[in-house]
MARZA-446494 format. One record per residue (C-alpha): residue in three letters; x, y, z. Coordinates in steps of 0.2 Angstrom, whole numbers, padded with zeros to 4 digits, always signed. Layout:
<rs>
ALAXYZ
...
</rs>
This chain:
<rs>
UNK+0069+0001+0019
UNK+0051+0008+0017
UNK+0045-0002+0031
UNK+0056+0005+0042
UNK+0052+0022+0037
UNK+0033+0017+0040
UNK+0039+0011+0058
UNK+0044+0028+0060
UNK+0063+0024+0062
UNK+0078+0035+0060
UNK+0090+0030+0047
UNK+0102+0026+0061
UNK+0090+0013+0066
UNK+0087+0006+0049
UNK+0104+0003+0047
UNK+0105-0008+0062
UNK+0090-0017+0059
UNK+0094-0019+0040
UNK+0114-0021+0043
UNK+0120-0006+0029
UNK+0130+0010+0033
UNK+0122+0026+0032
UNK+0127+0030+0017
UNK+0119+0015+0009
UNK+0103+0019+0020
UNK+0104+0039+0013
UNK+0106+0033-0005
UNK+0090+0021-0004
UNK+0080+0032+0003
UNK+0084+0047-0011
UNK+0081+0035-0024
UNK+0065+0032-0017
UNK+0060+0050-0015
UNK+0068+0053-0032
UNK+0056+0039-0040
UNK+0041+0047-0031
UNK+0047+0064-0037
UNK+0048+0071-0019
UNK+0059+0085-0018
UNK+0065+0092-0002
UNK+0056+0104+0005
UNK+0055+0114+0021
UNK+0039+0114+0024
UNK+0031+0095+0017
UNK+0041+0080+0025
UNK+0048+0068+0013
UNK+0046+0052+0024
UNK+0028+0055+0029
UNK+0024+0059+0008
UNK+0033+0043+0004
UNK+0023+0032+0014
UNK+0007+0043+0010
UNK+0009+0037-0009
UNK+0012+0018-0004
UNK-0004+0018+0007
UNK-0011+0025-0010
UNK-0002+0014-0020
UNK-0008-0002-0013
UNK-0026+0005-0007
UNK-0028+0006-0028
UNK-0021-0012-0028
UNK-0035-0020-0019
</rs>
């Protein structure tokens, strides 16, 4: 899912690549911006936060 999202992809085309429906897409992806405590916002996007942190994340890892 995430690397999708790096990819820049649409949920639509997550769902293809990953074979789930939309609505299993959409629930992954809130969970993951509910773990990272992203809430929506109409000025920040969500996507671009999300992979921010993992580039942070795993810069710290190594």
């Amino acid at each position: 899912m995430l690397t999708g999202m790096m990819a820049g992809y649409r949920n639509a085309a997550i769902c293809n690549e990953l074979f789930i429906t939309h609505s299993a897409a959409e629930k992954r992806i809130n969970a993951i911006f509910a773990e990272l405590q992203l809430p929506p916002s109409a000025a920040r996007d969500r996507r671009v936060r999300t992979i921010l942190e993992h580039l942070r994340v795993d810069a710290a890892a190594t």
